[in-house]
N, C-alpha and C positions, 0 to 999 in steps of 0.2 A: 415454557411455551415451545412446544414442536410442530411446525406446518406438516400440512399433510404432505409429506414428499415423498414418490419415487425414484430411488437409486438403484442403479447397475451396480452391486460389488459382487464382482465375480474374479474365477480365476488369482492370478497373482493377488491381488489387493486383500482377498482374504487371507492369504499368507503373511500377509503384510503385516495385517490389522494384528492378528492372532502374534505376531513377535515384538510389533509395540507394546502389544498390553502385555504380554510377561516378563517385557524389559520394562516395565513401569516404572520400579524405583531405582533402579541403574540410571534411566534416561532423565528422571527428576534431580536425581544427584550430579550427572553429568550438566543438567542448564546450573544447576548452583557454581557447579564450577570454573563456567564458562563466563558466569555473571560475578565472579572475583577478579578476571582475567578484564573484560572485557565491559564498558560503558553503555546500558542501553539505548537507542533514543527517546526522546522526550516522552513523543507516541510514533503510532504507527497502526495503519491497515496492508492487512496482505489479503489478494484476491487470489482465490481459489482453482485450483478444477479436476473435478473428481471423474476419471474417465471409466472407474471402474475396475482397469486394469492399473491404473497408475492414478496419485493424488501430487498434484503441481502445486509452488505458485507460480502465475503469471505475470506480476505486478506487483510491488510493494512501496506505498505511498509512506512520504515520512513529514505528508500536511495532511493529513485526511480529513474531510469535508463533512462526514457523514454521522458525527455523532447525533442527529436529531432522529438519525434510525435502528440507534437501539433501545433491544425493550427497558421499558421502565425498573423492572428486578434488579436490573444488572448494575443502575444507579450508586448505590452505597458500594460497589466496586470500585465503579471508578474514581470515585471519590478519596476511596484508602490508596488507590494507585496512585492518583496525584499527588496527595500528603506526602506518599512513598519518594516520588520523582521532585519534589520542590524539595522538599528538606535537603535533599544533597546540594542542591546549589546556595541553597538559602536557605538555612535553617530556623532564623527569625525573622522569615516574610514577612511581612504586611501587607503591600501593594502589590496586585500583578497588574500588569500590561497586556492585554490580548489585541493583537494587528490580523484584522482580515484581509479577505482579499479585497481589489479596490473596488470591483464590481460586484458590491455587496447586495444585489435588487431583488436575485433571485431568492423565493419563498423557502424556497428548502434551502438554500446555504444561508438565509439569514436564522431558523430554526436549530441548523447548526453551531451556530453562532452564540443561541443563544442556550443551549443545550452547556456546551462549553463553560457560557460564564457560570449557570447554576452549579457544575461539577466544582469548576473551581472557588466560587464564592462558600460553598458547603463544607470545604477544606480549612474556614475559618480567611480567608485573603478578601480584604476590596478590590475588585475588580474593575478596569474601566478599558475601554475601545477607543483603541488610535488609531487614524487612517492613515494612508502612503498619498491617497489620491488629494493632487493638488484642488480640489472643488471644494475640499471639507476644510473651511477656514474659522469655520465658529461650530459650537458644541450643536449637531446636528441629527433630530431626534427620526429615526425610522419606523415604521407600522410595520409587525410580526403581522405573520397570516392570522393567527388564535387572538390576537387582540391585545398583545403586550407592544412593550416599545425597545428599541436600541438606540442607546445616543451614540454616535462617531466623532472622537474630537481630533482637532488636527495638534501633527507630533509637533515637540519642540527639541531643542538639545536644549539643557542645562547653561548655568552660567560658564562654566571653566570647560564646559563644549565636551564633556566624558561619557553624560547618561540622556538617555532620552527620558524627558517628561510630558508631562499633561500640564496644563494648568491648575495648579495648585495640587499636584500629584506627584509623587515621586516612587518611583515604581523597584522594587529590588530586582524582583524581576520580570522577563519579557518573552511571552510565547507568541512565534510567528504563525497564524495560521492563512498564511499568502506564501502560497510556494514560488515565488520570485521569478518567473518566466520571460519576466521583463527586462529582467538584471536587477543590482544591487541598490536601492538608491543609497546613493549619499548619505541619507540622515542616518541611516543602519550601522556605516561605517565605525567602526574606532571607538566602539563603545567601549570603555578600558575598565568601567565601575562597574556593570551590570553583569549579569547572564543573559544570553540570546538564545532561547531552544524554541529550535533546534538550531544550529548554528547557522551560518551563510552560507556556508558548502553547502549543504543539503540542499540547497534552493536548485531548483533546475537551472540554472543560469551556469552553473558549474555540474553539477550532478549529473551523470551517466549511468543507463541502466545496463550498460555492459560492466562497469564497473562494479555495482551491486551483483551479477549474476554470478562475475568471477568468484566474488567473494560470497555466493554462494555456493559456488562449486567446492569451495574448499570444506565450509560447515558441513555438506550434504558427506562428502566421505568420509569425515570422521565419527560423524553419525551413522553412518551407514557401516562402518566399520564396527562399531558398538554392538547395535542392533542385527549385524549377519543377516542383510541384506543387499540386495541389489542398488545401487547410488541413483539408476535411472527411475527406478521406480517412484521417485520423492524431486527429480529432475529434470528439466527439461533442455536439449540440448539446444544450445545459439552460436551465433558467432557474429563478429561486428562487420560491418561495412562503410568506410568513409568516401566522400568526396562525391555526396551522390545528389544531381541532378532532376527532379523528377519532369522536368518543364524543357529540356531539351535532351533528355537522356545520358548524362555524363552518368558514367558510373554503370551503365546497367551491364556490361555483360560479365564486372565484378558480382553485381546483386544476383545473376546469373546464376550466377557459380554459387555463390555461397546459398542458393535455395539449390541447387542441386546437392552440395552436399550434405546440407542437415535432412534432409529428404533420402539420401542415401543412408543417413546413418539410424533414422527413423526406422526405415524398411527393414534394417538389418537386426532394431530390435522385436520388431515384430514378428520375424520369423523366428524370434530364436525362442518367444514364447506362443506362438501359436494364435496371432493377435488377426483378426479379417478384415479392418477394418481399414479404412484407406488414410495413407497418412497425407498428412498438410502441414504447414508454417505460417506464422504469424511476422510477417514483415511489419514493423515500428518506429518509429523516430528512436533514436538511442534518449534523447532528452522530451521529459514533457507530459501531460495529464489529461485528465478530461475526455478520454477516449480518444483522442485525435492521434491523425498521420497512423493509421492503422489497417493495416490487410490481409487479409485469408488468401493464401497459393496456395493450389493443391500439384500446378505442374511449373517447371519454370518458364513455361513460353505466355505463361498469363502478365509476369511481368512486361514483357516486352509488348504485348497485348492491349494496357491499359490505355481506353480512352483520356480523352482531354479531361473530362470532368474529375476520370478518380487521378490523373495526373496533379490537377488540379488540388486536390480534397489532401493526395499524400505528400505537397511541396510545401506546406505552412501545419505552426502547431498552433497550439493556444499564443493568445497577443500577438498574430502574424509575422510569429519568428519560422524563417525557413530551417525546412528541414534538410541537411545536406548527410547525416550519417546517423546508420539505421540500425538496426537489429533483425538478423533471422534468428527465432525464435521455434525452436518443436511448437506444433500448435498439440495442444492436450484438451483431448474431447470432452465434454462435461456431459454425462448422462443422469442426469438431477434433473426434476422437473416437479413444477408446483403448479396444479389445476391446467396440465398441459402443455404450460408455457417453460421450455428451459430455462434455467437457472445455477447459479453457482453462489459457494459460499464467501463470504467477506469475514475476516475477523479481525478485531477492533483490541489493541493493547495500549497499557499506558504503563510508561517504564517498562519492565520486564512481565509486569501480566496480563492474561488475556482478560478483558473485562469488556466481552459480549461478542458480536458479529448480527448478520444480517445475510440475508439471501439477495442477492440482486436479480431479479426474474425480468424476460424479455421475452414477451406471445411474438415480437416482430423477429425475432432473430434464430438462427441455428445452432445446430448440438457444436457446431465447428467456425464458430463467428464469435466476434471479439462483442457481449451486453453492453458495453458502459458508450449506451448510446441511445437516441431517443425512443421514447417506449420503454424503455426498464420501469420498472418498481422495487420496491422494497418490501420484504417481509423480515419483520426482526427476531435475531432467535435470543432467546434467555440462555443458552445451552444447557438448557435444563435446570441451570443452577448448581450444575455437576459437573463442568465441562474439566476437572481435575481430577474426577472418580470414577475411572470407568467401570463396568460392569464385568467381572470377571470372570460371571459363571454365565455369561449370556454368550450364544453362539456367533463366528463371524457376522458383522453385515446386519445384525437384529438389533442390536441396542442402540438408542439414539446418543445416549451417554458418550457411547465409544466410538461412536461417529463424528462426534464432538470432541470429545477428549482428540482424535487423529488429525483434525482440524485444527487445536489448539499446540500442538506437537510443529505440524508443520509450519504453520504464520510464528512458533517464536524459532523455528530455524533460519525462516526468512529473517525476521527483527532481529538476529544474531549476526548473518549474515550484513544486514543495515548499518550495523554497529562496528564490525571489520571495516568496513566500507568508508563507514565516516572518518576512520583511523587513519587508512594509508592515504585520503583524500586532503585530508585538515593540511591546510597553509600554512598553519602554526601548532605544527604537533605539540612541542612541550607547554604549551596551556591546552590542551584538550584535554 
């Protein structure tokens, strides 16, 4: 399944493409090696942006929400991925545990949800749904939009107070799909019998996306070292900013600066490739999802510029946690578009493989604004069913194959990078 799409791959990117694919089985043997070295997470979506001259990620989620938008093909993937990723924790599962989020009402994340359990019931596991949310006190049935049901039941700890159960369930293991923005509760705690994937670090409550970026700066140059390329080309350059105020401006003539310099260093790469095109930054909460606490600069005097409302819009994240330290971010243009409306890619892994993606398209929004916001849709891709083969006699920029396979290349150096991350982050290194 490939939508009808228009992309810009011109210039650099075609160099680009053209040294992936004849590093193809150097760069497959280099993730084998990486994936001896190093733990993947559970899963993982990484968003995309393909500017044409450069292919970013933006964002890499380590709860993703969205499996009810991939295609159907790609099913029996993730399926063997899951197998793949339970058996290391647990080799003779039974029981899995799946925790959503608490505000499980909306159509599409409950489809999510239930997307999930089919994958994981299919792996041969019973499957059951435990809430966080103190409301769900008895076995509590929900209406799917298509006409199925989810039951919600509330968590318990066990007698010796080690594992979390259900009633009359006992779970080996437990995937969270509630990225904790809230904090930790309690009941999560001091699980000492189970597995928790992804673990509690992960959760935004601790998680930092400057943290993640480092540790992708480092994957990007070793790959980029491999493949005899350029590091920025696959990079987007940030830097952090704390202690930041948006509701009486503490902090701003820091956020100041640091949009003047990623902006500076933007410019510098544009000239050195012959790029027209006007650079900007992506200011972010360092923690958090959902598209929240997010904004397009294109000069630094727009910070100091923002009205009450986007002061307002960039001081709280998801579950009305304030935003105090941010990220500037290169913003990386996305010139992808499906029926007019831009667009950028999402790709969808479980363990170490890719197993599908999706197009997130937005008619409300621009080639240099953050989609994951009202109005987006979803178009799912199968990537072809190929997205490991790419076409090697087909010219730059022409094959959807290898447009795919480039896509699948980049989201597992993100996921690689996620996995560093969770390393030097983990509170209790020697059991990670």
């Amino acid at each position: 399944m490939v939508p009808h799409l228009v992309t810009a791959l011109n210039g650099p990117l075609h160099d680009l493409e053209k040294k992936i694919l004849e590093a193809t089985p150097a760069i497959e043997r280099w993730f084998r090696l990486e994936w001896q070295e190093h733990t993947p997470p559970f899963y993982c979506s990484v968003d995309l942006r393909n500017a044409g001259f450069k292919l970013a990620p933006v964002d890499t989620n380590l709860f993703p929400g969205g499996f009810n938008n991939l295609a159907t093909e790609m099913l029996p993937l993730s399926v063997q991925a899951a197998m793949a990723a339970i058996e290391k924790y647990c080799p003779d599962a039974k029981n899995l545990l799946l925790i959503p989020e608490t505000n499980t009402r909306h159509p599409f994340y409950l489809q999510n949800i239930a997307r999930l359990m089919q994958i994981f019931r299919q792996t041969g596991l019973n499957v059951r749904l435990g809430s966080l949310s103190a409301d769900i006190t008895e076995p509590t049935p929900i209406d799917l939009p298509d006409g199925g049901q989810l039951i919600l039941e509330p968590l318990e700890r066990s007698e010796n107070g080690r594992r979390l159960v259900l009633k009359n369930f006992d779970p080996c293991t437990i995937v969270l799909n509630n990225d904790l923005s809230a904090g930790i509760p309690a009941i999560l705690e001091e699980l000492n019998e189970q597995t928790l994937l992804p673990p509690l670090h992960a959760g935004w409550s601790m998680r930092r996306k400057s943290n993640h970026f480092s540790s992708y700066d480092e994957v990007v140059k070793k790959f980029a070292k491999l493949v005899d390329i350029d590091p920025w080309m696959l990079n987007p350059f940030f830097t952090k900013v704390n202690g930041i105020n948006f509701d009486d401006g503490t902090g701003e003539d820091a956020l100041v600066a640091a949009v003047d310099t990623i902006l500076a260093k933007i410019r510098k790469k544009y000239k050195e490739y012959g790029i027209k095109e006007k650079p900007f930054v992506i200011v972010k909460a360092d923690a958090g999802t959902y598209g929240m606490g997010i904004m397009t600069v294109h000069h630094s005097d727009e910070v100091r510029e923002l009205n009450r409302k986007q002061r307002n819009k960039m001081s709280v994240n998801k579950d009305g946690i304030a935003v105090t330290d941010v990220i500037v971010q290169e913003g990386v243009y996305t010139f992808e578009q499906i029926k007019d409306s831009v667009a950028e890619p999402v790709v969808y892994m479980i363990d170490r493989y890719v197993v599908g993606g999706f197009y997130r398209v937005n008619e409300e929004r621009g080639i240099d604004e953050n989609l994951n916001a009202p109005g987006m849709q979803f178009v799912p891709l199968a990537f072809a069913q190929q997205h490991a083969v790419p076409d090697m006699k087909a010219k730059p920029g022409t094959a959807a194959p290898n447009r795919f396979y480039m896509y699948g290349v980049v989201a597992r150096l993100a996921l690689l990078a996620a996995s560093l991350e969770l390393e030097k982050t983990d509170p209790d290194p020697e059991i990670y």
